[in-house]
C-alpha positions as CSV (number, residue, x, y, z in Angstrom):
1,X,57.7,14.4,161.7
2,X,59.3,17.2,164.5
3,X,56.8,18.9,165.9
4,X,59.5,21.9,165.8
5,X,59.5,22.2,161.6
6,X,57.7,25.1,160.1
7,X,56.7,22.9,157.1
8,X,55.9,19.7,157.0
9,X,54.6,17.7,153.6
10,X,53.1,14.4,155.0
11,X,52.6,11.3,152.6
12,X,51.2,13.7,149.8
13,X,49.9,11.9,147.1
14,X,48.7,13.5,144.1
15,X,47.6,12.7,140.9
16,X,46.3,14.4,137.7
17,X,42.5,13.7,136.6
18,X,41.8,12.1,133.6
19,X,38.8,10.7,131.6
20,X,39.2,7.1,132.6
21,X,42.0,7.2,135.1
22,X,44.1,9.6,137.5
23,X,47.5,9.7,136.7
24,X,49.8,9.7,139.7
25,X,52.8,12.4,140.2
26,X,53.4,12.6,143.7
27,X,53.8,9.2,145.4
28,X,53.9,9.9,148.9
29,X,56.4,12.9,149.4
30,X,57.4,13.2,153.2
31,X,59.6,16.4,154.1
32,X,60.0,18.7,156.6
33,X,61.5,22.5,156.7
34,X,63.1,23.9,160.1
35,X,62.6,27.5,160.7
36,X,65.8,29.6,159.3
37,X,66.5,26.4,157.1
38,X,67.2,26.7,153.7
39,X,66.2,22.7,152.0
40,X,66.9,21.8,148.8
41,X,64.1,19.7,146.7
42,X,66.4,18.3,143.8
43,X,65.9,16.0,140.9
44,X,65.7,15.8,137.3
45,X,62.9,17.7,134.6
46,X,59.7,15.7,135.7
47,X,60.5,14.4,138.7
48,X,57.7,16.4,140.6
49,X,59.6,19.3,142.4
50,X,57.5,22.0,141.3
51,X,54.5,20.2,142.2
52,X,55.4,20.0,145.3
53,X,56.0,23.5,145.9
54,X,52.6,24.3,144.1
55,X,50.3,22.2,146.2
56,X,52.1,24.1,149.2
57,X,51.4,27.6,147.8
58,X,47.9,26.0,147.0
59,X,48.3,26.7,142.9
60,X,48.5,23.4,141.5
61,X,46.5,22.6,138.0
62,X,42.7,22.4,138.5
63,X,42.8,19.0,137.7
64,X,45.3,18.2,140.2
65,X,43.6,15.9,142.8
66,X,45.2,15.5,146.3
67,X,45.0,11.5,146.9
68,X,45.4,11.1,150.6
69,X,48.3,12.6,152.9
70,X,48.5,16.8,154.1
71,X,50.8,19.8,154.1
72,X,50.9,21.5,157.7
73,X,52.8,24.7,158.3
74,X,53.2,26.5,161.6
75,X,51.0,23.4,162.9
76,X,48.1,24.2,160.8
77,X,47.0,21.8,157.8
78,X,47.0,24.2,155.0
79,X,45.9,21.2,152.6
80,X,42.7,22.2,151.4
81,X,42.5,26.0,152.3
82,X,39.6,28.1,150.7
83,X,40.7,30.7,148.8
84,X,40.0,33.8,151.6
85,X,42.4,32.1,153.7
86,X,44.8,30.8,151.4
87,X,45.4,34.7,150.4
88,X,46.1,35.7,154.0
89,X,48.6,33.0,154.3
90,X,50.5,34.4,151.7
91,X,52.8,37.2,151.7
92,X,53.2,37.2,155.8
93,X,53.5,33.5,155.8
94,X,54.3,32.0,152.1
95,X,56.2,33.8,149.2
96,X,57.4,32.4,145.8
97,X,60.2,33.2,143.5
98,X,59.0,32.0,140.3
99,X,60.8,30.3,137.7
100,X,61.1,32.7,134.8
101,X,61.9,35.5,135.4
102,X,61.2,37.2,131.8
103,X,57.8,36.0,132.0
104,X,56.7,36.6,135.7
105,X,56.2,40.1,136.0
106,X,52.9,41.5,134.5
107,X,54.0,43.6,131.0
108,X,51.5,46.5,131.1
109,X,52.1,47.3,134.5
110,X,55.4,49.0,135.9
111,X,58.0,47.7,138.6
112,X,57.0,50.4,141.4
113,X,53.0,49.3,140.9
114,X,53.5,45.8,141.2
115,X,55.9,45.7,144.2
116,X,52.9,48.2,146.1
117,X,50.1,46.2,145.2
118,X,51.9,42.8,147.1
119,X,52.6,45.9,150.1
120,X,49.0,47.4,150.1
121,X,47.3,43.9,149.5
122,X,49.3,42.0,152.1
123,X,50.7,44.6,154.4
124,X,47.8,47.3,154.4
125,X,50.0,50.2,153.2
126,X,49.0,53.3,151.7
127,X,50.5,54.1,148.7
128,X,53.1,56.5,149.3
129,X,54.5,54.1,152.5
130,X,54.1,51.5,150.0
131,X,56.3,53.0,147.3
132,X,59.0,54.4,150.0
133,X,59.1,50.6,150.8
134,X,59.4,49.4,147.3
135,X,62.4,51.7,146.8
136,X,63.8,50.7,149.8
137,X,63.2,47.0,148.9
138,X,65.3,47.4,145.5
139,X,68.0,49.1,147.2
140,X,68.0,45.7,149.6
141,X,68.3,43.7,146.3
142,X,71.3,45.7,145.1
143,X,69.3,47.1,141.7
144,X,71.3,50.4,141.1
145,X,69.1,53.7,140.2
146,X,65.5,52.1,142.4
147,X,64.1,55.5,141.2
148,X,64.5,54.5,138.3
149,X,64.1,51.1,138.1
150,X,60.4,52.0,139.6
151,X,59.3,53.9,137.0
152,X,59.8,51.0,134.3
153,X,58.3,48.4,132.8
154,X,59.8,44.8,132.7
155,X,60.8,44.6,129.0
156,X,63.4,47.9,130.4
157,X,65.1,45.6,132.1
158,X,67.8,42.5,131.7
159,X,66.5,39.3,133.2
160,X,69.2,39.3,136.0
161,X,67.0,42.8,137.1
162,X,63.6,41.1,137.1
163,X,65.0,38.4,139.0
164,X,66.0,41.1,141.4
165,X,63.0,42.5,141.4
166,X,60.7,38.9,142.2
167,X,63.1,38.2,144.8
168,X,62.1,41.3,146.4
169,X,59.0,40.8,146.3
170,X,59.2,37.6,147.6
171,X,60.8,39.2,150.3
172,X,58.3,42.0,150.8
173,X,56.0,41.6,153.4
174,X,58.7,39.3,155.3
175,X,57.0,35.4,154.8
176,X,58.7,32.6,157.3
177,X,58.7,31.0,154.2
178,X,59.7,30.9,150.7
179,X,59.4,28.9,147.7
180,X,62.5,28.9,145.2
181,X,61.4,27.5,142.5
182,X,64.4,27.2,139.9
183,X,65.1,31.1,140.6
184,X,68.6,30.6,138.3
185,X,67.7,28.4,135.6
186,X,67.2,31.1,132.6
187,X,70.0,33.1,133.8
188,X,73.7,33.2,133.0
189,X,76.4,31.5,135.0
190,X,77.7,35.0,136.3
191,X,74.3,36.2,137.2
192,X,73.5,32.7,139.2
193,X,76.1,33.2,141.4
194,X,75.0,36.7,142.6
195,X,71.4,35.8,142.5
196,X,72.3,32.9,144.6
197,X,74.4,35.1,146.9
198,X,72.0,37.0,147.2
199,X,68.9,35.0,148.2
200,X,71.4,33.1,150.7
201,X,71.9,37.2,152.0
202,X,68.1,38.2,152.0
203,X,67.4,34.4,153.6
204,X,70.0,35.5,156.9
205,X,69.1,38.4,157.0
206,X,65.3,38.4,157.4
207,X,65.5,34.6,159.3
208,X,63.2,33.1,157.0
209,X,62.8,29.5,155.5
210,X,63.5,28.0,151.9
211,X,62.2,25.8,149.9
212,X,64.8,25.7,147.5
213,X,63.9,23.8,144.3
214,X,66.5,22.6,141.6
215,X,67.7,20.3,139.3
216,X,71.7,21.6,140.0
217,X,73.1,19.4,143.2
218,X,76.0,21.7,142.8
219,X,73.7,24.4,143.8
220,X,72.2,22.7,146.8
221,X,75.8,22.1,147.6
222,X,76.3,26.0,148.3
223,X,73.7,27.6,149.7
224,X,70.9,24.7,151.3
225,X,71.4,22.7,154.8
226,X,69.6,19.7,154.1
227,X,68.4,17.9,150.6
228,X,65.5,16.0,149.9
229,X,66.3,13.7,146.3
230,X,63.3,13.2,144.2
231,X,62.5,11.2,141.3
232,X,59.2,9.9,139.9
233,X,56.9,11.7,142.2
234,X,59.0,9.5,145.5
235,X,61.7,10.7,147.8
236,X,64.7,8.4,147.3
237,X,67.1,10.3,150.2
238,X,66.7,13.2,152.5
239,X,69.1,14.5,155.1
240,X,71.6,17.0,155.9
241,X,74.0,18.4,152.7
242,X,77.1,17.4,153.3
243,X,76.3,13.8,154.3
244,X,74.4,13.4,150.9
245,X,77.1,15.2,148.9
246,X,80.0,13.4,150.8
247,X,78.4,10.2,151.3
248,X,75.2,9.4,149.1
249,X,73.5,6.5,149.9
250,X,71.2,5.7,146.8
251,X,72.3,4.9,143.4
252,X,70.2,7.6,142.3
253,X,72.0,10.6,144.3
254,X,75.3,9.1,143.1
255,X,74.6,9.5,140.0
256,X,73.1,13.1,140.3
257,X,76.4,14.0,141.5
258,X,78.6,12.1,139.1
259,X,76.4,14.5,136.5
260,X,77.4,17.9,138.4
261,X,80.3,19.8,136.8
262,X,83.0,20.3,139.3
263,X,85.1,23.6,139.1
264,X,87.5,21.9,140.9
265,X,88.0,19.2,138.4
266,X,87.6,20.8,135.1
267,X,88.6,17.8,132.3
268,X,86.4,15.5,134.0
269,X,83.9,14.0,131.5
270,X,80.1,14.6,132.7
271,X,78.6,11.1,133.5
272,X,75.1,10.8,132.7
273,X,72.3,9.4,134.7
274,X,72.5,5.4,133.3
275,X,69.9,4.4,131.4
276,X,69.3,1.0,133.9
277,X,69.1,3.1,136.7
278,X,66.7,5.9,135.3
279,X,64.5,2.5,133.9
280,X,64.8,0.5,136.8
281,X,63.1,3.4,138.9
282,X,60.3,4.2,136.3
283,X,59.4,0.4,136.9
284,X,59.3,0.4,140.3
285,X,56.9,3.8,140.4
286,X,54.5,1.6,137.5
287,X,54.9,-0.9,140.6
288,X,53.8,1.2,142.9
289,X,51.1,2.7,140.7
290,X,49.7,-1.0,140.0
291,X,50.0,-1.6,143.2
292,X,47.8,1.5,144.7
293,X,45.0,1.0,142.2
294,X,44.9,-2.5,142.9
295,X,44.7,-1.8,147.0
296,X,41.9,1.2,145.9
């Protein structure tokens, strides 16, 4: 691992507690995130990404259990922080931008009042600075009338807007880095490309780091510098875009691609992920999992 990366996910196992065994999910995820780099964690429903970005935001399930291997960022293992200092790391140094947009956003409370609180809780503000700086936020993530849009309550607005408005408070207090967690997934085709445009924007123009988490390779292909592939809790390939894209090395990749639609090629037929392929790798994580518990 560089000793120059912001992030760095070191052999992270983790597994999910059960009565009479632990079930893994993360078989020993290695990656690292450069400052000013937006990296793409990509794979199919299931293959672990979110839980990856969870145990770096320190949010996974309660019955999560971290197996062996850490999470360090700035040179600090953030791993098993206790909650006091898990809450100053965030906002300055960590942000997220959820999934969901239409169910992210608290219902009973309006836009204005939840972009402050993140300003007064992280950034100390008073609440008029914090409100001048919530406006100026939603001008920043192109939301016409902020005023407005302030006043209101979530249900007021279309989903593209309250995607707006978590990117911007992602963005609020300025992290080093953020976690993208499917940000364009419940959105329209036409709204994921200005939502994409415009987290690539906001990412330049504040200088700070993405986690960038999809299942879309086509996505990766636009807006992230380097691509770690994940399926069944293991990295199969990691490394900059364009070699991955251009020149995929495992079976796996080259088949994520052969899946993406291509603008550029419009009557090509979609080729799933084969069936051998997605099989053979479920046999060798069993493998792996047999293997562990018979080392433990």
């Amino acid at each position: 691992m560089s000793a120059a990366a912001l992030l760095s996910v070191r052999n992270l196992h983790l597994a999910i507690a059960g009565r009479r065994r632990h079930t893994p999910i993360l078989r020993g995820v290695s990656l690292e995130v450069a400052p000013g780099e937006v990296h793409g964690l990509v794979g199919e429903s299931g293959a672990g990404k979110t839980m990856v970005g969870k145990v770096i935001l320190g949010i996974q399930p309660s019955r999560a259990r971290i197996v062996r291997g850490s999470v360090v960022f700035e040179g600090q293992d953030i791993t098993h922080l206790n909650e006091r200092d898990r809450r100053r790391l965030m906002g300055r140094g960590l942000g997220l931008i959820p999934q969901d947009p239409m169910t992210s956003l608290n219902p009973a409370y309006r836009i204005g009042g939840q972009i402050g609180d993140v300003l007064r809780l992280h950034l100390g503000m008073g609440r008029a600075a914090a409100r001048t700086r919530a406006r100026e936020l939603l001008d920043e993530v192109r939301i016409r009338a902020p005023d407005r849009v302030l006043r209101q309550y979530p249900h007021e607005l279309s989903g593209g807007m309250r995607q707006r408005v978590l990117i911007a408070i992602a963005f609020a207090c300025r992290p080093k880095l953020i976690i993208a967690d499917e940000p364009t997934t419940a959105l329209d085709v036409t709204v994921q490309r200005q939502v994409l445009a415009l987290i690539k924007g906001m990412q330049a123009q504040e200088g700070a780091s993405i986690l960038f988490v999809t299942h879309d390779l086509g996505v990766v292909a636009k807006i992230c510098d380097h691509v770690t592939v994940l399926h069944g809790g293991r990295v199969l390939e990691t490394g900059d875009t364009r070699r991955i894209v251009e020149a995929p090395r495992h079976a796996y990749t080259r088949a994520l691609i052969a899946a993406t639609p291509r603008h550029d090629r419009p009557g090509d037929l979609l080729q799933p992920v084969p069936e051998a392929l997605t099989a053979r790798l479920n046999a060798e994580a069993l493998a792996w999992d047999a293997a562990q518990r018979s080392d433990g």
